[in-house]
C-alpha positions in Angstrom: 1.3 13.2 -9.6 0.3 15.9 -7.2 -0.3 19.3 -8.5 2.6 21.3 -8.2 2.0 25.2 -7.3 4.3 28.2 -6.7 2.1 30.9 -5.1 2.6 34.5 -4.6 0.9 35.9 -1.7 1.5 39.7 -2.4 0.4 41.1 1.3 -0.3 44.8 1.4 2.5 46.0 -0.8 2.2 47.7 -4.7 -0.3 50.1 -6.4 -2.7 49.3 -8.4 -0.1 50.1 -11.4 2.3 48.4 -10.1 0.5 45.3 -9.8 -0.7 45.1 -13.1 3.3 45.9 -14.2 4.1 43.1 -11.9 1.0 40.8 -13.2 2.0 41.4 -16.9 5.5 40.7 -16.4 4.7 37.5 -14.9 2.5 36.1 -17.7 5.3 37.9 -20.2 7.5 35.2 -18.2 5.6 32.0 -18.2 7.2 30.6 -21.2 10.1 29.9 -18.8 7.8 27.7 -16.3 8.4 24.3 -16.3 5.2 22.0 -17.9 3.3 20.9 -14.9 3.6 23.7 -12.6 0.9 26.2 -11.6 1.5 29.8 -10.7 -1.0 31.3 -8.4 -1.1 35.5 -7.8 -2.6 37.0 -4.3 -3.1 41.0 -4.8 -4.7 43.2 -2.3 -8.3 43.1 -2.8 -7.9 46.8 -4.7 -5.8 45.2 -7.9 -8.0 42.1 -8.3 -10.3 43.2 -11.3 -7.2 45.2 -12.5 -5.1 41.6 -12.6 -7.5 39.5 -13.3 -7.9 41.0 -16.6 -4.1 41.0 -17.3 -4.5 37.0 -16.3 -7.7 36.4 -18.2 -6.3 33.5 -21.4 -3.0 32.7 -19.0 -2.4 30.1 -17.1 -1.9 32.2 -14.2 -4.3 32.0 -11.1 -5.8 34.7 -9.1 -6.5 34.1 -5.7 -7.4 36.0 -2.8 -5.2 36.7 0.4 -8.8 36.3 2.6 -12.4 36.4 2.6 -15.2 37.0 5.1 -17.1 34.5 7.4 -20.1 36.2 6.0 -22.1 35.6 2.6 -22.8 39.0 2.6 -24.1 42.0 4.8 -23.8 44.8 7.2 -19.9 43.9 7.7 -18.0 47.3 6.6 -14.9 46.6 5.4 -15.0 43.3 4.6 -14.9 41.3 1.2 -17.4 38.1 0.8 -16.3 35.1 -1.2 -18.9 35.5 -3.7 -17.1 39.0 -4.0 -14.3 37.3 -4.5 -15.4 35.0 -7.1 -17.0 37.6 -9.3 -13.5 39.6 -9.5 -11.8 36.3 -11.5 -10.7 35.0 -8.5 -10.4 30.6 -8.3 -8.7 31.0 -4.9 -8.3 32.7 -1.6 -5.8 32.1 1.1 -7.3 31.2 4.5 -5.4 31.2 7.7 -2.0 32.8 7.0 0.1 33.6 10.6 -0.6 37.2 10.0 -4.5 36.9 10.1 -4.4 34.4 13.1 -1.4 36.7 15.0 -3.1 40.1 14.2 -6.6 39.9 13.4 -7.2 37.3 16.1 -9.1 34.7 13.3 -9.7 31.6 15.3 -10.6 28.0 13.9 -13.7 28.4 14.2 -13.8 31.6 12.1 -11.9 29.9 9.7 -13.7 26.7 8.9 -17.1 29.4 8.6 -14.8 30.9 5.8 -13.9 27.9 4.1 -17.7 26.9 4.0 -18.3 30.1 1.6 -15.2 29.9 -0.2 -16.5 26.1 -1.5 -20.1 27.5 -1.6 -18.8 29.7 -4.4 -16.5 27.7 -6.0 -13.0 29.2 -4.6 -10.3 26.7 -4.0 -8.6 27.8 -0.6 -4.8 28.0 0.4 -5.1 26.5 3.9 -1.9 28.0 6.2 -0.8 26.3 8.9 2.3 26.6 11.0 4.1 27.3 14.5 5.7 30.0 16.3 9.1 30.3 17.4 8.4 29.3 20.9 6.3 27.0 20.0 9.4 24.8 18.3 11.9 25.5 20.6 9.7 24.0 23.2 9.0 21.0 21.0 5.2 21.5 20.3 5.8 22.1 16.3 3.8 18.8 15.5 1.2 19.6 17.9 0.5 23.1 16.5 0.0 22.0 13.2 -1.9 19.2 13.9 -4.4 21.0 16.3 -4.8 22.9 13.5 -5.4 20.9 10.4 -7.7 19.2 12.9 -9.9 22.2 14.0 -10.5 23.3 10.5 -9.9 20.4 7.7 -10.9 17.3 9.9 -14.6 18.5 9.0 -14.5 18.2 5.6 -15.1 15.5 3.3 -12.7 13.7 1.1 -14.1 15.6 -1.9 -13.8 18.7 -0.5 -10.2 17.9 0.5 -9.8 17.9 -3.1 -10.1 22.1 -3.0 -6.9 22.6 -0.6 -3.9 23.1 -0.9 -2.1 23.1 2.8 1.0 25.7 3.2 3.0 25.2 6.0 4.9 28.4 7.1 7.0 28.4 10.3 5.8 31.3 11.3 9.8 32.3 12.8 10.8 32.0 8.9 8.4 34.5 7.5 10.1 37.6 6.2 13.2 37.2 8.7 15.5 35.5 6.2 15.4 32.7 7.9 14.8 29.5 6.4 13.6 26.4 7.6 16.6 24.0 6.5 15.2 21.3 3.6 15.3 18.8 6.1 13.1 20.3 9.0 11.0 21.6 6.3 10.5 17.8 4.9 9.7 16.6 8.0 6.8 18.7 9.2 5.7 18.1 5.5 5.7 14.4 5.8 3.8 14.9 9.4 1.2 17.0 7.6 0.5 13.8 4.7 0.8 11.3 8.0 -1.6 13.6 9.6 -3.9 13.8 6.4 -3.5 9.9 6.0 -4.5 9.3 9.1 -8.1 10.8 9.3 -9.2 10.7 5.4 -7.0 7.8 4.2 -3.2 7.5 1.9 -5.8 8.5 -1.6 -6.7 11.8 0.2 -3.0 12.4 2.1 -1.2 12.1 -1.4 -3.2 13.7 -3.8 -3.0 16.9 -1.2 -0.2 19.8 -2.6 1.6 20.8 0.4 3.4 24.1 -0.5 6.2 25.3 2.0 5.7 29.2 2.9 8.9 31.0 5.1 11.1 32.8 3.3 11.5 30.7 -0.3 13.9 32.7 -2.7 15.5 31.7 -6.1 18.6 30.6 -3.7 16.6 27.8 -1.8 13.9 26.9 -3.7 15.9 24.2 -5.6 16.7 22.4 -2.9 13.4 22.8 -0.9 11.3 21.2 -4.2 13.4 18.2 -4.0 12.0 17.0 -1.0 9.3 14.5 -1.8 6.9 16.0 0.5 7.5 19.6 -0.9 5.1 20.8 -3.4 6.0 24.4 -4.0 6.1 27.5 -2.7 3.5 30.1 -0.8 6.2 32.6 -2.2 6.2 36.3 0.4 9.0 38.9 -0.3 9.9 37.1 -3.9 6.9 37.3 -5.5 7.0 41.0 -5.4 10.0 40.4 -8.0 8.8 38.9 -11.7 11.8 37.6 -11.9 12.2 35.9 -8.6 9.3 34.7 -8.9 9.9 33.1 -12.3 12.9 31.7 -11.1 11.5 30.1 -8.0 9.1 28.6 -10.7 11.6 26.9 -12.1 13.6 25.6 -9.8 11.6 22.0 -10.2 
């Protein structure tokens, strides 16, 4: 049985206070999660020490939403993964469309990233995902294959073992719009054939595959009952305990 993960990537949005509230009321909540799923938390880098001691004896997972391509330095403004992993956090997110559309982070950026996140002992949350241009002209698989290739093709099977792959059409995040279950299965599916292709069907199906564009209490349901569908990389909801909660459950 894969892992199966519901992920809240909170962006640049709360206070400090209000990510603990939103941090305690989540653990206050986990009663309600179903056995066998994992919840994940992404603050902004300010909260992490603040939630990760709200966290610390739950279940609940702190991740970062990014890390530096450096081990340390003269980089102002940036936050290394050994940073990272002395805050409490066991992941960081690597990749997300809004790093690769507005801070112009390439592949090769990215796979210099994921080297320090292992090196410390971070799991990564590897986004991938297309434009809307890019699928109305048909290129959707491409996309996401060039980049799986680029940055996970590099690894070994045991280090496959640290990622978790969300897929976000980048179109669906924070518009409302939702891939439907059935294009969202599909590109899915592609990603395991993808997976299965270069490090073999052990790898491709022990690989949690989250779906990240727009997931809400309403959908959710639905989108976890695709066999390819792991869970959620959860935007908007996640700012809600109870949305969140309730996208948890919907397994």
């Amino acid at each position: 049985m894969r892992n199966k993960i519901v992920a809240g990537n909170w962006k640049m949005n709360t206070t400090v206070t209000e990510g603990i509230a939103l941090a305690e009321a989540i653990v206050a909540r986990m009663d309600s999660v179903p056995a066998g799923v994992s919840l994940v938390v992404a603050p902004p880098f300010t909260h992490l020490t603040a939630v990760a001691k709200v966290l610390a004896g739950s279940p609940v997972a702190l991740s970062a939403q990014n890390c530096a391509d450096q081990p340390k330095g003269a980089y102002t403004g940036e936050v290394s993964a050994a940073m990272l992993k002395d805050a409490g956090c066991r992941y960081t997110i690597l990749g997300h469309s809004e790093r690769r559309e507005y801070y112009g982070e390439t592949s090769e950026k990215l796979v210099r990233k994921m080297a320090l996140a292992f090196e410390n002992g971070l799991k990564v949350i590897f986004c991938v995902g297309e434009k809307l241009e890019e699928r109305q002209e048909g290129r959707h698989f491409d996309v996401v294959q060039t980049q799986i290739a680029e940055v996970l093709f590099g690894l070994s099977p045991e280090e496959m073992a640290n990622i978790v792959i969300a897929y976000e059409p980048v179109w669906a995040i924070g518009t409302g719009v939702t891939a439907t279950s059935e294009q969202a299965q599909e590109i899915h599916a592609f990603i395991r054939r993808t997976l299965a292709a270069h490090f073999g069907e052990a790898v491709a199906e022990a690989t949690t595959i989250l779906y990240g564009g727009s997931c809400k209490p309403s959908n959710a349901k639905e989108l976890f009952a695709c066999p390819d569908i792991d869970g959620g990389l959860i935007g908007g909801a996640s700012l809600k305990a109870d949305d969140f909660i309730a996208i948890a459950m919907s397994f």
